[in-house]
N, C-alpha and C positions, 0 to 999 in steps of 0.2 A: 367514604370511610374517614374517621378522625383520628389522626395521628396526635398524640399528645408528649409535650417535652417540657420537664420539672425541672425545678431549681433540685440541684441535688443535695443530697441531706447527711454526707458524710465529712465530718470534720475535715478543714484544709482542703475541701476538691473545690475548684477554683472554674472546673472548665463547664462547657454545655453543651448539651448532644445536638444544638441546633445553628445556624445565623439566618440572619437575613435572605443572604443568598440560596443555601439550601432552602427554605422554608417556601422561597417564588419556586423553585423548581419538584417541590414535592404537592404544591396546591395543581403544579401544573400538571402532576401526574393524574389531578383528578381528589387529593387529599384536602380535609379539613384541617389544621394544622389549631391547635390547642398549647399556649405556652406559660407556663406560671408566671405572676409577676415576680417580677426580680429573678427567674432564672439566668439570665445573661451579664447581669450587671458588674460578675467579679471577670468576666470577659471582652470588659469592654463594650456591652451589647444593652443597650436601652429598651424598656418595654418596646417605646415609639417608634425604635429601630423595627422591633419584628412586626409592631403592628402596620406601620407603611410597606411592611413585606408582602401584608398581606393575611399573619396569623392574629387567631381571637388571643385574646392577653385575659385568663381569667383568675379569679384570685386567690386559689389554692389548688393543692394538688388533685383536690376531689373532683374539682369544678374540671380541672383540666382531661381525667380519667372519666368523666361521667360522658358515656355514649362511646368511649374511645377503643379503636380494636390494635392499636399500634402504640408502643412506649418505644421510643427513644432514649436512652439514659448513658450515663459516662459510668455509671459504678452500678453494680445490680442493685436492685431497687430492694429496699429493708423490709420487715415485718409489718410494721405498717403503711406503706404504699401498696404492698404487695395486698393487702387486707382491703384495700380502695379498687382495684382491679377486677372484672366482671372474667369469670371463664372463657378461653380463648383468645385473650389477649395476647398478642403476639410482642413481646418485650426484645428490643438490638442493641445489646452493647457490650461493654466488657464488663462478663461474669466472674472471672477473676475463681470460676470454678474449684479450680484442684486446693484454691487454699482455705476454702469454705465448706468443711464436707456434709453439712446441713443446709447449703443452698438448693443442690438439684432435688432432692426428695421433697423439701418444701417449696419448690415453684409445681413440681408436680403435683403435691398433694394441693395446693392452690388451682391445677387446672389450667397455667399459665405457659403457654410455647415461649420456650426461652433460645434464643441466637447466640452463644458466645462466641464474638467475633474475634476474641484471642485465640481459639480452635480450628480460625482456618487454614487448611492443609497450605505449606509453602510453596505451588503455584503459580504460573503466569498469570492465569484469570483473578488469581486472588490477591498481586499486587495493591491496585487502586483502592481496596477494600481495607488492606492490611495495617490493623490500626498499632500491633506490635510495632512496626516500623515508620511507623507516621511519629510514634508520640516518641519513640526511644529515640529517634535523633536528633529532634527538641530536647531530649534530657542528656542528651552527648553534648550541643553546646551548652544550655543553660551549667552545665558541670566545670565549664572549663571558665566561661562567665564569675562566676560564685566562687572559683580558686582563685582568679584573679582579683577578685574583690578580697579574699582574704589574706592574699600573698602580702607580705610585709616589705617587697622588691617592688619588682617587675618582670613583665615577659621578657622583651626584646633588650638586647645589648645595646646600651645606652653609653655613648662616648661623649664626657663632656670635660672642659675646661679644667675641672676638680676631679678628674679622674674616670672611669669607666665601670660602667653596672655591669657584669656579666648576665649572659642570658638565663631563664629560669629552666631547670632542667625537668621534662614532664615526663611521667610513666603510665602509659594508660593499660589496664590490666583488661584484656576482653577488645577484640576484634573482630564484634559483631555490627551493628547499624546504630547505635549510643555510640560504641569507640571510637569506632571510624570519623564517626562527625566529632567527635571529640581529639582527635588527633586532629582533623581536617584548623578545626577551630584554633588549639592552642600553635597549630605552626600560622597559622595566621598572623596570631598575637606577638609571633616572631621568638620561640622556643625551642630549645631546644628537645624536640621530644622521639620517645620509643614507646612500643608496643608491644603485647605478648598475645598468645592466646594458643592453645590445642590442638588448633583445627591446622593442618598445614598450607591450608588455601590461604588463609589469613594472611602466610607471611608476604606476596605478591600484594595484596591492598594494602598492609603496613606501606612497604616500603614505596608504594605508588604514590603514597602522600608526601613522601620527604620525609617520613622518619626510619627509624634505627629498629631492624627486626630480632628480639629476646626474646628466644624459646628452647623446649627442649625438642630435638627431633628424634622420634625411635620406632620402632615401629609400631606401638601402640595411640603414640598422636598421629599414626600416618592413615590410621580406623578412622578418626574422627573427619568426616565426608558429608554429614548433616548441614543443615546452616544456623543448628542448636549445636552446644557441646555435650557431650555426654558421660557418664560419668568415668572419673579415670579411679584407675587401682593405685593402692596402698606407695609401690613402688614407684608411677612415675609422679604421685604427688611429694615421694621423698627429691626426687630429681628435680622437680621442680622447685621446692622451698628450697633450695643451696640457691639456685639461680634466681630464685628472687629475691633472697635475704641482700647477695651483694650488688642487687639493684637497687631495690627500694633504699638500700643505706647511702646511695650516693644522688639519689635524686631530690630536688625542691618539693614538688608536686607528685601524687601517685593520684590516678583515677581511677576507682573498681567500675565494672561492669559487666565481670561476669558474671553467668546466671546459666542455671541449668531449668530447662523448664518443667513448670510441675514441681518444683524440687526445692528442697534449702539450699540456699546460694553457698558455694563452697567456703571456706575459710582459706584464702589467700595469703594475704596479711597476716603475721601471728605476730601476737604480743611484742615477742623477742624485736621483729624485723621494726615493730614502729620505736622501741625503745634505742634502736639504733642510728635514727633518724635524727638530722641535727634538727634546733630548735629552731623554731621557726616556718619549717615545713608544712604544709597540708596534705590533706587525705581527704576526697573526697570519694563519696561512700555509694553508687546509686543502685547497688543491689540492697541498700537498708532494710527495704519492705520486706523480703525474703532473709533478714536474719542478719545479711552483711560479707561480704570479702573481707572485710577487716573484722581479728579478733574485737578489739577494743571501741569499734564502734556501738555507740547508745540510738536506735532505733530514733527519728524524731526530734533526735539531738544534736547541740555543736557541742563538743568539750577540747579538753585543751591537756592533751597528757602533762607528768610531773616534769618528764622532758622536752614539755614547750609544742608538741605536737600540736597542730587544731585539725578535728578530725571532725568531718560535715555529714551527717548520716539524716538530711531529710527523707521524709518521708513522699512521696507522688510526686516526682521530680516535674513532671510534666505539667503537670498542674503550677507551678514557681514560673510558666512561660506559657499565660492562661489564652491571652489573645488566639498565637498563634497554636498554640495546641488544638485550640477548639475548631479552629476555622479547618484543620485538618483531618480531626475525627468527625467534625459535621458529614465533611466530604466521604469519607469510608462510608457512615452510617447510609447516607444518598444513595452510594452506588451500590451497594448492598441490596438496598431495597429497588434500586432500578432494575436493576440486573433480573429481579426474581418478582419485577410487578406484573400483576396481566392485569393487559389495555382491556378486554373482552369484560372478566368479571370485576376490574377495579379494585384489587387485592393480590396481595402477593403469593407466588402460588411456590412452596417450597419442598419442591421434588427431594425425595427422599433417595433416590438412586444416585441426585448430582452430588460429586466430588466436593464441591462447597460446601453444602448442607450436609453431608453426611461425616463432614467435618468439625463443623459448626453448630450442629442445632443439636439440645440437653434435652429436652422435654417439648411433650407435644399430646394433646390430649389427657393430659392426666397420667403420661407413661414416661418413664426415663426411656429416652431410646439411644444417648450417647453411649458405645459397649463404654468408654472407658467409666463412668458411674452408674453403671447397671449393678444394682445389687447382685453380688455372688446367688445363683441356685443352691 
């Protein structure tokens, strides 16, 4: 069977569903391995690298799709890839489903089995797969990276001759697997930092890091038991803006990360709280793609509020940390398909009853069969 992996074709995505090293261990599965020219190269990854791998280097997307029953991809594949695609093709990566609601009926109506490996259930088995947590905490330090470059200080308390730097004081909003490495990172840099987040489990890994645990506790965050947040009511988001109006106004740096999944990232940050903010401070934004934590962030943008604010709202944080992003999701994508390869037929056999797959897989046959985009009866 021929596995084929593109240069991918969406503005700014940087990373590739493939390396070297996956690429010997999926020939070794018994695969033909098909890889566009130039798909690796914003990753550091040379034709010549994948071709001493092992894989054919062919020189567009056609060439790499013609004969091919497996797509590897970092972002679902668009209108026209999807149009170069023979029925049955089994396509693995992040479909990015819930905010595309035109994708799952058109990879079906294409005839195209799709794997959203964002949809796998939170799992033991599905750890090493879990590309949610591979790529978010590359985007937890790349975030605290990117504050430091635009901090107008420094991190660490600096004692010198002419006097002394105090430490930079960091707020990171969201203590999930982005946060945490984002905390882990900025007390590195020698910071003073805190953390917030809904969930009550949170506040034990806050503080495991060495920072400073800000929340509210009631018993409506004492629900929150997922290792998603879910959504909160009217009231403890009023209890929570008091509490983080007189945070965010006394800190350097504030990191968003929280995210609801499926959903518009909540609004955290409001107006008021960044106009509060001395000048000079940052905000760094990594729910951007879903709308933003912060009122005042521009999607895709850096701005700089009338109060001197610089607030970093890129877009595919992970992608800004393409090397190792890639060599991570390469690895999910591998085991994924290890996991669910048979040695007997040389194809991957994706049992509809397992827990995984009935997590993960959108379409199959020409049929939506994930309940959560099954058209209503």
């Amino acid at each position: 069977m021929r596995l084929a992996v593109l240069k991918e074709r969406r503005s700014g995505e940087a990373r590739v569903a493939a390396t070297p090293d996956t690429v010997k261990k999926l020939i070794g599965l018994g695969l033909k391995v098909a890889v566009e020219t130039g798909a690796g190269v914003a990753a550091a990854i040379s034709d010549q690298d994948f071709a001493v791998a092992g894989a054919e280097i062919v020189s567009d997307a056609s060439a790499a799709l013609d004969g091919a029953g497996i797509l590897f991809a970092v972002q679902a594949p668009d209108e026209a890839v999807r149009a170069l695609m023979a029925p049955g093709t089994l396509v693995v990566g992040t479909m990015n489903a819930a905010a595309d609601p035109a994708l799952v009926p058109a990879l079906a109506a294409g005839r195209i089995d799709a794997v959203g490996l964002e949809m796998l259930p939170r799992i033991t088995r599905a750890q090493s797969m879990d590309v949610l947590s591979s790529q978010a905490n590359l985007a937890g330090y790349r975030a605290v990276i990117e504050a430091a470059g635009a901090f107008p200080r420094g991190f660490p308390m600096m004692m010198t001759a002419a006097g002394t730097v105090p430490p930079a004081r960091v707020f990171v909003i969201g203590a999930g697997v982005a946060g945490l490495q984002a905390i882990a990172t900025a007390r590195r840099l020698g910071g003073i930092v805190s953390g917030t987040d809904v969930r009550p489990a949170a506040k034990e890994e806050i503080r495991s890091l060495g920072a400073t645990y800000i929340g509210v506790d009631d018993e409506e965050s004492a629900k929150q038991t997922g290792p998603y947040a879910g959504q909160m009511s009217e009231e403890f988001r009023q209890k929570q803006a008091e509490l983080m109006t007189a945070t965010v106004a006394k800190n350097d740096i504030v990191i968003c990360t929280a995210l609801v999944q499926g959903r518009k990232a909540p609004v955290i940050v409001t107006s008021e709280m960044v106009a509060a903010m001395k000048s000079g401070s940052i905000i760094i934004d990594l729910a951007a793609d879903s709308g933003g934590n912060c009122a005042e962030t521009v999607p895709g943008e850096t701005i700089t509020t009338p109060n001197g604010v610089t607030i970093i709202g890129h877009r595919n944080w992970p992608s800004r940390i393409a090397v190792a992003a890639s060599q991570l999701y390469a690895r999910n994508l591998l085991t994924f398909l290890t996991t669910f390869w048979d040695k007997d037929a040389q194809a991957p056999k994706l049992t509809e009853t397992d827990d995984l797959i009935k997590g993960a897989l959108l379409t199959r046959a020409g049929e939506i069969v994930h309940p959560n985009f099954k058209p209503a009866a």
